[in-house]
MARZA-372956 format. One record per residue (C-alpha): residue in three letters; residue number from 1; x negated, y negated, z negated. Coordinates in steps of 0.1 Angstrom, whole numbers, padded with zeros to 4 digits. Example, Ala and Ser with C-alpha at 12.3 -4.5 7.8 and 13.67 -1.06 7.14 Angstrom:
MARZA-372956
type: ALA; seq: 1; px: -0123; py: 0045; pz: -0078
type: SER; seq: 2; px: -0137; py: 0011; pz: -0071
***
This chain:
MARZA-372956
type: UNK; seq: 1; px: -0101; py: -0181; pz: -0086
type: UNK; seq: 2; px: -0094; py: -0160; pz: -0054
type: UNK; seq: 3; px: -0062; py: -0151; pz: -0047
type: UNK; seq: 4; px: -0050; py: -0116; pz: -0042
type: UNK; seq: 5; px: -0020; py: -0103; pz: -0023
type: UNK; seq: 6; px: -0007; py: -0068; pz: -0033
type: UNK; seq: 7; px: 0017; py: -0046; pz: -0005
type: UNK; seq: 8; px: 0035; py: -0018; pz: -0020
type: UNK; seq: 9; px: 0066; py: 0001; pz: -0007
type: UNK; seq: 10; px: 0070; py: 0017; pz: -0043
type: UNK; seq: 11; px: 0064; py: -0003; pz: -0077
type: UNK; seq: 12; px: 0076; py: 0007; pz: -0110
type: UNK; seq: 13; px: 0064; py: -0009; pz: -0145
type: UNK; seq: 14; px: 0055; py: 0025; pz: -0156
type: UNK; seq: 15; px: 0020; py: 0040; pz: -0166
type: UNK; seq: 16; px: 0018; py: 0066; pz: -0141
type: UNK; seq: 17; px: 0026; py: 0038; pz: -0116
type: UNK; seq: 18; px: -0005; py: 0034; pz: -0095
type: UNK; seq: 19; px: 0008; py: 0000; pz: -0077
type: UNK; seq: 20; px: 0016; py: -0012; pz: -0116
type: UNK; seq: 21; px: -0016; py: -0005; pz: -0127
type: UNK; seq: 22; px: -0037; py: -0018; pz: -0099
type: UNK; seq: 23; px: -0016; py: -0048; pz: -0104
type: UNK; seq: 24; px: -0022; py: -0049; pz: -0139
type: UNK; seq: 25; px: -0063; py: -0047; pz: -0138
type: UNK; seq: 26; px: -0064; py: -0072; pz: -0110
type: UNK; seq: 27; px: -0043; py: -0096; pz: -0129
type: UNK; seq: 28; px: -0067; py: -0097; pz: -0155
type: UNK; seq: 29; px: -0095; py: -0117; pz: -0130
type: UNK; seq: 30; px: -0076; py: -0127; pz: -0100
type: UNK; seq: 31; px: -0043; py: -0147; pz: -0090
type: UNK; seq: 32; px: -0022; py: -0115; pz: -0077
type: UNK; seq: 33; px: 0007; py: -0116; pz: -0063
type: UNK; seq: 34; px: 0030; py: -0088; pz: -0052
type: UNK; seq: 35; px: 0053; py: -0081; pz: -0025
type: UNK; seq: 36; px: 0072; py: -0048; pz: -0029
type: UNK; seq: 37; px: 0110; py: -0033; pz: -0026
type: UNK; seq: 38; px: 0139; py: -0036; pz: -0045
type: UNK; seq: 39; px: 0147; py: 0004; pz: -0041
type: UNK; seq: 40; px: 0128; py: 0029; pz: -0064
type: UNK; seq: 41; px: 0118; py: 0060; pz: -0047
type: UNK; seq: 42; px: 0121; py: 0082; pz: -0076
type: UNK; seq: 43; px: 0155; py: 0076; pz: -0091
type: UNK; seq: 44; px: 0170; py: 0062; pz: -0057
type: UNK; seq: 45; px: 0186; py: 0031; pz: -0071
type: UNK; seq: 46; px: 0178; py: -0005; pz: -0069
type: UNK; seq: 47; px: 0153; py: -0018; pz: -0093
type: UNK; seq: 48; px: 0147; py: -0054; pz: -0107
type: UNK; seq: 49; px: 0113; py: -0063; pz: -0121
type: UNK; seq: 50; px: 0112; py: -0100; pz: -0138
type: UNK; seq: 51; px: 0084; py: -0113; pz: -0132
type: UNK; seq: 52; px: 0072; py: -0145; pz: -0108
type: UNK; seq: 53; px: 0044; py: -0132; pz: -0097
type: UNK; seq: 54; px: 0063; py: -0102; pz: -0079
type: UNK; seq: 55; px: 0082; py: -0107; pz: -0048
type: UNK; seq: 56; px: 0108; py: -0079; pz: -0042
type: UNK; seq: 57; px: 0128; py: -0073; pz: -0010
type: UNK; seq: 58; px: 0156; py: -0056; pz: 0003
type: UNK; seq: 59; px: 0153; py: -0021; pz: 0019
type: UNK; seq: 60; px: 0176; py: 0003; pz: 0033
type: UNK; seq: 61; px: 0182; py: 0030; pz: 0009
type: UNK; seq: 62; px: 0179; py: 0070; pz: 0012
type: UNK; seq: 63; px: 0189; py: 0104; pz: -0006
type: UNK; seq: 64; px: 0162; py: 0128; pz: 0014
type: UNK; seq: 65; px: 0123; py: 0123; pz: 0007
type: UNK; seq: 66; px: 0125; py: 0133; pz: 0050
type: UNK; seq: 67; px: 0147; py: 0114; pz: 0066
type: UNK; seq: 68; px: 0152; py: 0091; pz: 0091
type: UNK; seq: 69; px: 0167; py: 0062; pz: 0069
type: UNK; seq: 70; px: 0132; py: 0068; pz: 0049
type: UNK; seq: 71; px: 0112; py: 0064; pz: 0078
type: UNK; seq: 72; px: 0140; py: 0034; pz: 0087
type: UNK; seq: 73; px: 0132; py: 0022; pz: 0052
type: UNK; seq: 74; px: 0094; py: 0025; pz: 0055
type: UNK; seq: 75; px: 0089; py: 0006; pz: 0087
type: UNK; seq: 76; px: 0112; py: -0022; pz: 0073
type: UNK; seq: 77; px: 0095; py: -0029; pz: 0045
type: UNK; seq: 78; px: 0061; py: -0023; pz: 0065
type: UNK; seq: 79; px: 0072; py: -0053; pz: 0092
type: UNK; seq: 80; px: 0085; py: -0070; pz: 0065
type: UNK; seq: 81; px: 0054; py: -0071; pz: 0044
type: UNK; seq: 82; px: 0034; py: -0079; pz: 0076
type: UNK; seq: 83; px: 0051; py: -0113; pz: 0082
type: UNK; seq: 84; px: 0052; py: -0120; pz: 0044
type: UNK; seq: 85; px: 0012; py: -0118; pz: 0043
type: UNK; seq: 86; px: 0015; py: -0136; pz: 0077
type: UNK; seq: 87; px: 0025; py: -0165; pz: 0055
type: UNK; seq: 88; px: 0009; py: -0162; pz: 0024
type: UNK; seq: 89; px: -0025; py: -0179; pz: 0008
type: UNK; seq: 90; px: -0046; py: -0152; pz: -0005
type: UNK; seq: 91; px: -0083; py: -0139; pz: -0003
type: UNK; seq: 92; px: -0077; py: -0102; pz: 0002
type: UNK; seq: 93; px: -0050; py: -0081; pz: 0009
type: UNK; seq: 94; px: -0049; py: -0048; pz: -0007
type: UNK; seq: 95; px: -0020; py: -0022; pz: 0008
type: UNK; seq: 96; px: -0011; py: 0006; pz: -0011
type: UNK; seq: 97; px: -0001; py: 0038; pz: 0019
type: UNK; seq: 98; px: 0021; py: 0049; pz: 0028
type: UNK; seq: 99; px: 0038; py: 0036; pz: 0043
type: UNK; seq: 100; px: 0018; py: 0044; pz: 0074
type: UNK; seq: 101; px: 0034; py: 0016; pz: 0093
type: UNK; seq: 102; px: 0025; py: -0010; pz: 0065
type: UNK; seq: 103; px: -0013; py: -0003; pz: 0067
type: UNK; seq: 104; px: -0013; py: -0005; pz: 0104
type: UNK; seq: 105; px: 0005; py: -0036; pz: 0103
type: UNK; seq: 106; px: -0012; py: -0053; pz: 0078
type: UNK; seq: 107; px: -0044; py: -0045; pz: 0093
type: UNK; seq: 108; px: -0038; py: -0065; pz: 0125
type: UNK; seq: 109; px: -0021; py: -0097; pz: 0100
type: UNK; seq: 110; px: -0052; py: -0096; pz: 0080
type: UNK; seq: 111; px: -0077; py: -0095; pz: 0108
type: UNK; seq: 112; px: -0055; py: -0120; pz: 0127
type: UNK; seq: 113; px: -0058; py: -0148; pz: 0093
type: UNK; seq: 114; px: -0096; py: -0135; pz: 0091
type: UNK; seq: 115; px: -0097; py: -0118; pz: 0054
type: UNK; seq: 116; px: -0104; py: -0088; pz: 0039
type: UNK; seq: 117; px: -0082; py: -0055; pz: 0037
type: UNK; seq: 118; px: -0083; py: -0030; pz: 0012
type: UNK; seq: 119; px: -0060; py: 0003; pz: 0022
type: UNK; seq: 120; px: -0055; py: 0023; pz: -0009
type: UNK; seq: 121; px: -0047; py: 0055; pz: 0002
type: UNK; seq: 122; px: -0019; py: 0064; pz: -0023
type: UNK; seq: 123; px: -0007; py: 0097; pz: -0001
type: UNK; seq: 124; px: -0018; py: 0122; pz: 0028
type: UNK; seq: 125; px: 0020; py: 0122; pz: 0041
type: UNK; seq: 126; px: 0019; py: 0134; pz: 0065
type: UNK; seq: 127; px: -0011; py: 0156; pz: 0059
type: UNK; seq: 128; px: -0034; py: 0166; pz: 0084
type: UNK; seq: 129; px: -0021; py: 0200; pz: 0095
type: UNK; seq: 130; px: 0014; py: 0184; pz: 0100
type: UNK; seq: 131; px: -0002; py: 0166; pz: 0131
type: UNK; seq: 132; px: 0013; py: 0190; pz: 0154
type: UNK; seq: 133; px: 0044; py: 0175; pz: 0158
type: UNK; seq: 134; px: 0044; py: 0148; pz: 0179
type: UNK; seq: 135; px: 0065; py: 0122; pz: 0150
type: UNK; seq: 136; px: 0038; py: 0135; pz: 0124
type: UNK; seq: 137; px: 0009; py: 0127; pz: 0149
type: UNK; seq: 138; px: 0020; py: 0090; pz: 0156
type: UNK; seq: 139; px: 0030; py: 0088; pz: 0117
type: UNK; seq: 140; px: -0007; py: 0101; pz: 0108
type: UNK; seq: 141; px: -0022; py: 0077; pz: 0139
type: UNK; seq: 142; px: -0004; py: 0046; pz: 0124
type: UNK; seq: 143; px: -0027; py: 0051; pz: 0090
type: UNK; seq: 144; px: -0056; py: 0057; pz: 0107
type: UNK; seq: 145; px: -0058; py: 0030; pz: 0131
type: UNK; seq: 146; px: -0049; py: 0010; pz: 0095
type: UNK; seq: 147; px: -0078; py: 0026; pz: 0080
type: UNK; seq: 148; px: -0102; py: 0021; pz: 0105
type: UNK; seq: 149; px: -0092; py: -0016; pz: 0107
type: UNK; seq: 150; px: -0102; py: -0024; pz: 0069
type: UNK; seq: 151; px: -0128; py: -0036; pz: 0052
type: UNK; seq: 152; px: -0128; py: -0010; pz: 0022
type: UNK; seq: 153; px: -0103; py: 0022; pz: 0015
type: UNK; seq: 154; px: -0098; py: 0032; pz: -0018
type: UNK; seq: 155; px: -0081; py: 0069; pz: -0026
type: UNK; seq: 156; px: -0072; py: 0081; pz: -0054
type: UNK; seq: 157; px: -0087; py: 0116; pz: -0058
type: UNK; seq: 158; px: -0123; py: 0128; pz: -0042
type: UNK; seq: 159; px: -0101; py: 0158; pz: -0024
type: UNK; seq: 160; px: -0088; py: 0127; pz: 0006
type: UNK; seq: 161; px: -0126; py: 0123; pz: 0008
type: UNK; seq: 162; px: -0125; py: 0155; pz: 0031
type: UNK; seq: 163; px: -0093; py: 0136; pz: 0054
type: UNK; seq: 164; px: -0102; py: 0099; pz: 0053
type: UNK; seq: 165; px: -0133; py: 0083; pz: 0068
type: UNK; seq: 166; px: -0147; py: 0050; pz: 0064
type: UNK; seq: 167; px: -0179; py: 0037; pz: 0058
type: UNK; seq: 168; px: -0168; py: 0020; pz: 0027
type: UNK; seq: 169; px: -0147; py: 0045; pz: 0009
type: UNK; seq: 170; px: -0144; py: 0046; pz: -0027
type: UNK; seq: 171; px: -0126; py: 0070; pz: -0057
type: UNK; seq: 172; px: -0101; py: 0052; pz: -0081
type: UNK; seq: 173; px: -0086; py: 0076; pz: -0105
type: UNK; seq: 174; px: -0057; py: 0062; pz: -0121
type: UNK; seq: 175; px: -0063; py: 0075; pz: -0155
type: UNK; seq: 176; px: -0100; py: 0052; pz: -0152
type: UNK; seq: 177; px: -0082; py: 0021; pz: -0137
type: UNK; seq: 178; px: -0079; py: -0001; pz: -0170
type: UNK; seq: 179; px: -0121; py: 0003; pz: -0177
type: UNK; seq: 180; px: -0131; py: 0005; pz: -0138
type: UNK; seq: 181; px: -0141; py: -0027; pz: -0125
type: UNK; seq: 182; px: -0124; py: -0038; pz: -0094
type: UNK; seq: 183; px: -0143; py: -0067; pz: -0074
type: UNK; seq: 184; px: -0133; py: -0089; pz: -0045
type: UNK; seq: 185; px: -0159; py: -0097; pz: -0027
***
């Protein structure tokens, strides 16, 4: 059975969750595991999700959606998940964006260890006319680089079609997910 390895900076056992859900429908053919935080984004308090198959970390907390302790946050988590797939057994890695920072990093561990990346473009943050400011422009470089470095980039909504570019790009609307078929080849 291969083995998947999931990267998300936000995970909640919700059904709007898109990290929960992708979770879910690859569970159902593949050995997934998945690394994420123990901070939840939308409340802004610590979470605990019981399950073994999950791997939860430490990250510095925040109050602002633009701060730097987010962006502190973000690239801890995004280093952090880069040396925990540096170590890991898995088949494919599939990283959920942003963070930014986590898909370029990833990127370079998976291509390093010699299997497949999926990037599933979650958010545009920053979005493309943000890029004139030089901390947007290296934020908005970081997922590019990750994106050109995968194999396949999922996003969720055809309108990112327009912003991101790959040769293998494909739509995965979150209200489809538990009929679509999701492969590993």
């Amino acid at each position: 059975m291969k083995k998947i390895l999931i990267l998300s900076n936000f995970y909640n056992e919700i059904e709007t969750s898109r990290p929960y859900l992708v979770f879910k429908a690859l569970a159902k053919e593949y050995e997934v595991r998945l690394l994420t935080t123990n901070f939840d984004h939308s409340t802004r308090k610590r979470l605990k999700v019981d399950d073994k198959r999950i791997k939860q970390i430490w990250v510095p907390s925040y109050n602002k959606t633009f701060s730097i302790l987010r962006i502190i946050s973000h690239v801890f988590f995004a280093v952090a998940g880069s040396l925990f797939a540096l170590c890991q057994k898995y088949d494919v890695l599939y990283v959920l964006v942003p963070p930014n920072s986590l898909g370029y990093g990833s990127t370079l561990i998976a291509r390093l260890r010699r299997k497949k990346i999926v990037i599933d473009v979650v958010d545009l943050w920053p979005n493309y006319g943000a890029t004139k400011n030089i901390f947007f422009r290296v934020w908005h470089n970081l997922r590019e680089s990750g994106i050109r470095r995968s194999h396949a980039v999922i996003v969720i909504t055809n309108l990112y079609r327009s912003v991101v570019k790959h040769t293998n790009l494909h739509t995965l609307y979150l209200s489809k997910l538990e009929t679509t078929e999701i492969k590993a080849n």
